[in-house]
N, C-alpha and C positions, 0 to 999 in steps of 0.2 A: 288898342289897349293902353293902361296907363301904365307908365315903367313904376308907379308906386305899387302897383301888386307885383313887379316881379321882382324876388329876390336872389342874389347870388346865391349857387344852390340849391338852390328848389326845383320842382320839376315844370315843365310847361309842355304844351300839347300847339304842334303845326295846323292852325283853323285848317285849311286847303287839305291837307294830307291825316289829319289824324296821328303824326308819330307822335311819340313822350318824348322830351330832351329834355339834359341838364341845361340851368340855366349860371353860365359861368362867370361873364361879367357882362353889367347894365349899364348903359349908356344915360345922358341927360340927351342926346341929341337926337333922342328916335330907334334905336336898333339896339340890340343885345349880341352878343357871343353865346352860342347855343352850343354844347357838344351832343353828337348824333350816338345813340346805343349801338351803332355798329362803328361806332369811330368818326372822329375827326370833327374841331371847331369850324363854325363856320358865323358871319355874321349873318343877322337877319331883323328887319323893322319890326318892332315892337306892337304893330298893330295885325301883324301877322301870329302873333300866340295868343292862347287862351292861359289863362292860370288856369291848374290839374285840385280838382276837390277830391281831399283824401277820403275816403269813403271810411265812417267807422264802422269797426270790428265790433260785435255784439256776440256772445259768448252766449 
């Protein structure tokens, strides 16, 4: 993946495992800081996440 679609913040999806993670700080050398929804930063290669498409809301 390109670290130009990820942004501090935002949310992104583990390819391999399917979890949601914050994406907390982005690297130029390949890998991001990811926090996990049950806890804790962890780094991880950039070509390892999907950007997450927010699905819109239709009323």
């Amino acid at each position: 993946m390109d670290s130009k679609h990820l942004q501090k913040g935002s949310q992104a999806k583990i390819a391999s495992t399917g979890q949601i993670v914050e994406v907390k700080r982005v690297s130029n050398h390949g890998f991001s800081v990811v926090r996990f929804q049950t806890g804790g930063d962890y780094m991880i290669l950039n070509d390892r996440l999907e950007t997450v498409e927010k699905e819109e809301v239709q009323h």
